[in-house]
N, C-alpha and C positions, 0 to 999 in steps of 0.2 A: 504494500500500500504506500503509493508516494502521494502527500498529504501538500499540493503547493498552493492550493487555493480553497476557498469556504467560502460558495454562495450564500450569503442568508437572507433569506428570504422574509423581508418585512411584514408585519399586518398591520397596514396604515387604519383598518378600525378597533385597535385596542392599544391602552400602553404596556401592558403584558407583554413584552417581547422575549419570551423563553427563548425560542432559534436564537437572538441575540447575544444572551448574556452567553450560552453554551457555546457559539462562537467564539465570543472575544476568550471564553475558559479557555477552549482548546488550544487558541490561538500564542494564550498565553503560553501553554503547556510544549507547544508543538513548533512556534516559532513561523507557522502559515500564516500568509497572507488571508484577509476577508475584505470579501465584495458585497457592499450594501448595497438590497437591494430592492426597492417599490415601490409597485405598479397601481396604478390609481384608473377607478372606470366611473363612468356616466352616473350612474345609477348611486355610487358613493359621493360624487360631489354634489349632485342636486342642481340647482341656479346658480350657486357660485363656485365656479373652476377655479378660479384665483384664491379664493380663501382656503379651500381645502388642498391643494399644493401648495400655498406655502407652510401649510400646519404639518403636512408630512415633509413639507421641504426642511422643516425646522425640527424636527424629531430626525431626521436624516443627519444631520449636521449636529445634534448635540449629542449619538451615537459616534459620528466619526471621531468630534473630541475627544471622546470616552479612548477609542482607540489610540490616538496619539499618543494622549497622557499615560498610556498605557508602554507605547513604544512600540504599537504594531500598527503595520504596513496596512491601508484601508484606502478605498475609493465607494465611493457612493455615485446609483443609478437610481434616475426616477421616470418613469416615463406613464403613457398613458394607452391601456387597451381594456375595452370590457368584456375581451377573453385572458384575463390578467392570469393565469394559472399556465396557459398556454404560452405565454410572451415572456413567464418569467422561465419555461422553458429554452425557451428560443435565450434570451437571455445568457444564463447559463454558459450554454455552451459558446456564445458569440465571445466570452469573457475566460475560457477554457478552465473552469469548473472542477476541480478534482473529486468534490462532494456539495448537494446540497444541505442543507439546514432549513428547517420551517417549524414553524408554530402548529401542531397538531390538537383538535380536542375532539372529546369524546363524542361518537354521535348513535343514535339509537338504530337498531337493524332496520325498520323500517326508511327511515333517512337516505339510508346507504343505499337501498332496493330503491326506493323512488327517485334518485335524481346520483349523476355520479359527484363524488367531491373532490376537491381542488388536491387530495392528496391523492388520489387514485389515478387523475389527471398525471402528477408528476410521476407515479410508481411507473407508469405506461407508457411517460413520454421521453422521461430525462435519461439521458444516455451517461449520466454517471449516476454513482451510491446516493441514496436520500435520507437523511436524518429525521424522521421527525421526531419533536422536542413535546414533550407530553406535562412536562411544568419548570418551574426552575429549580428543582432542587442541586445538590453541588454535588451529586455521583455517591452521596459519601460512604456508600458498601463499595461502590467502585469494582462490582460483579460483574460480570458480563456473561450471555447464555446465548451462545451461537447454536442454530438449530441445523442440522447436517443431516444430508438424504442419504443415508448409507447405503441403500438399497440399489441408488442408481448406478445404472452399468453403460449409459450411453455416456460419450465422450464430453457433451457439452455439460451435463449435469457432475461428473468428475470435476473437470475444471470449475465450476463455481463452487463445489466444496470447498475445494482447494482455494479459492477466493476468499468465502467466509471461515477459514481454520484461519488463513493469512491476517485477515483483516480483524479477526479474536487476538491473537497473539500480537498483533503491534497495537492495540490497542490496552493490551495488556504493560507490555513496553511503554508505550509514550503517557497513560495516566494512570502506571501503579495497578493497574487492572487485576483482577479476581477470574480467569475464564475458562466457565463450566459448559459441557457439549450436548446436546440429546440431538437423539434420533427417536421417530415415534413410529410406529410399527402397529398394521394389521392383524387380524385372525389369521387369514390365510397367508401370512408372511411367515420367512422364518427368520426371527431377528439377529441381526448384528449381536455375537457377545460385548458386553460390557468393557471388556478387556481388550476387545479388538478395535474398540471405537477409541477407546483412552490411547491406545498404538496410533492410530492414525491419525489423532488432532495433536499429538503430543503431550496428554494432558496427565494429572494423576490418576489414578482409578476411581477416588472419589467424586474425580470431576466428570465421570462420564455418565450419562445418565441412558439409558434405553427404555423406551415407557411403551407398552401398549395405549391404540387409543388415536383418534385424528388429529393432524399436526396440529393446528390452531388449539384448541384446547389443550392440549398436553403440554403448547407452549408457554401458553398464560399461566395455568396453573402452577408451574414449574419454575416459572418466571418470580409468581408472588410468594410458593414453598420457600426459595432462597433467598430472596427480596432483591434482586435483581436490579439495575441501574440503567442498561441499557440489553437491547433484544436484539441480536445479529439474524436474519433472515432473504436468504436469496432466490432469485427469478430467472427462470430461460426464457418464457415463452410472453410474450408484452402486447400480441396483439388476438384477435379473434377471440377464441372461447378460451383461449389458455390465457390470456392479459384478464378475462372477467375473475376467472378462477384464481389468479394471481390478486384480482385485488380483493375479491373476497375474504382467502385465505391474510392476506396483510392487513387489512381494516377487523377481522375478525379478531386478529390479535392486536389490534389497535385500541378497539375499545372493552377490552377484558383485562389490562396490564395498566398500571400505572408508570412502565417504566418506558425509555426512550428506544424507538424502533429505528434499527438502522437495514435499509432494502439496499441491496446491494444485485446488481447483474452484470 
């Protein structure tokens, strides 16, 4: 994981800026550069354009501050689309983006069925890892729980294990990290031993977890058993019925966890 930039992704309608402060933490921790950044639409300004950009213009700028005084490398973007979820994509990568960061909250199953959200948008569209940031707390178990298909035998799902084992361990590395593995497993599966999972994430035995039971649920659960900090979870497939299934399974364990989800593809 080479860590040289951190989109974060503004919410110009609250001052709650969790994606923010876990930036500028990282930032602190990691010595990456962060790119502010937020997108303003029609429907958020109302009759006056002008007052409502300079009030994010001016929460933009008292964040950069933050950064300087800080001694980390920041530029701020604000621009205007009222497909803002998609632009902050486009975005992103126009800015070359190693990860992004955003303000995640809780939403009820029904929500998620009737209309898509601006995180599912980014799980399916952004071509790098996405953070999202579920409150400000400061990590302080500093645990991490990478979820790993050990089951899979095709090439492309090898290599994103391989992805989320990598991106466990330098996260482990750059804040002090805690990182526990599960794989969840079917009836008609025959599971990974416990001891061969621990072999292949590099972990201790205790850290290796193999549960029966559907991955979302076995994750959350297992997430709030250990009290977990942040949730490593990775994606092949981003468009048709495997990107639905993809955000399902990621927003199901989005609103069952208190802790920070990071989607990595």
């Amino acid at each position: 994981m080479v860590l040289n930039k951190i989109f974060v992704l503004l919410d110009p309608t609250t001052e709650e800026q969790a994606a923010f402060e876990r930036g500028l933490q990282s930032a602190k921790m990691t010595g990456t550069r962060l790119h502010l950044y937020a997108c303003l639409t029609s429907a958020l300004a109302g009759d006056d354009r002008e007052a409502c950009e300079q009030r994010v213009a001016d929460m933009l700028r008292g964040f950069l501050l933050r950064c300087q005084d800080a001694g980390i490398e920041a530029v701020e973007e604000l621009e205007w689309d009222d497909a803002w979820s998609e632009a902050a994509v486009r975005a992103a990568a126009r800015c070359g983006a190693s990860m992004i960061f955003k303000n995640s909250f809780e939403h009820r199953d029904v929500q998620r069925a009737m209309r898509p959200t601006s995180d599912f948008t980014l799980l399916r569209l952004a071509s790098c890892p996405v953070l999202l940031v579920k409150d400000r707390r400061d990590w302080s178990h500093r645990r991490v729980l990478a979820a790993v298909n050990a089951e899979a035998t095709d090439a492309a799902h090898r290599k994103l294990n391989n992805l989320i084992i990598s991106f466990a361990q330098n996260f482990t590395d750059a804040y002090g990290s805690d990182a526990h593995f599960v794989s969840a497993y079917h009836d008609s599966n025959h599971p990974l031993e416990q001891a061969e999972l621990a072999r292949i994430c590099g972990a201790p035995l205790e850290h290796a977890h193999v549960i029966k039971g559907s991955a979302a649920p076995v994750i959350s659960q297992l997430a709030d058993d250990i009290a977990v900090d942040l949730i490593i979870i990775g994606t092949v497939g981003r468009s048709g019925i495997k990107g639905s299934v993809v955000g399902n399974t990621s927003e199901k364990i989005l609103d069952h966890t208190a802790a920070d989800v990071l989607v990595v593809n």
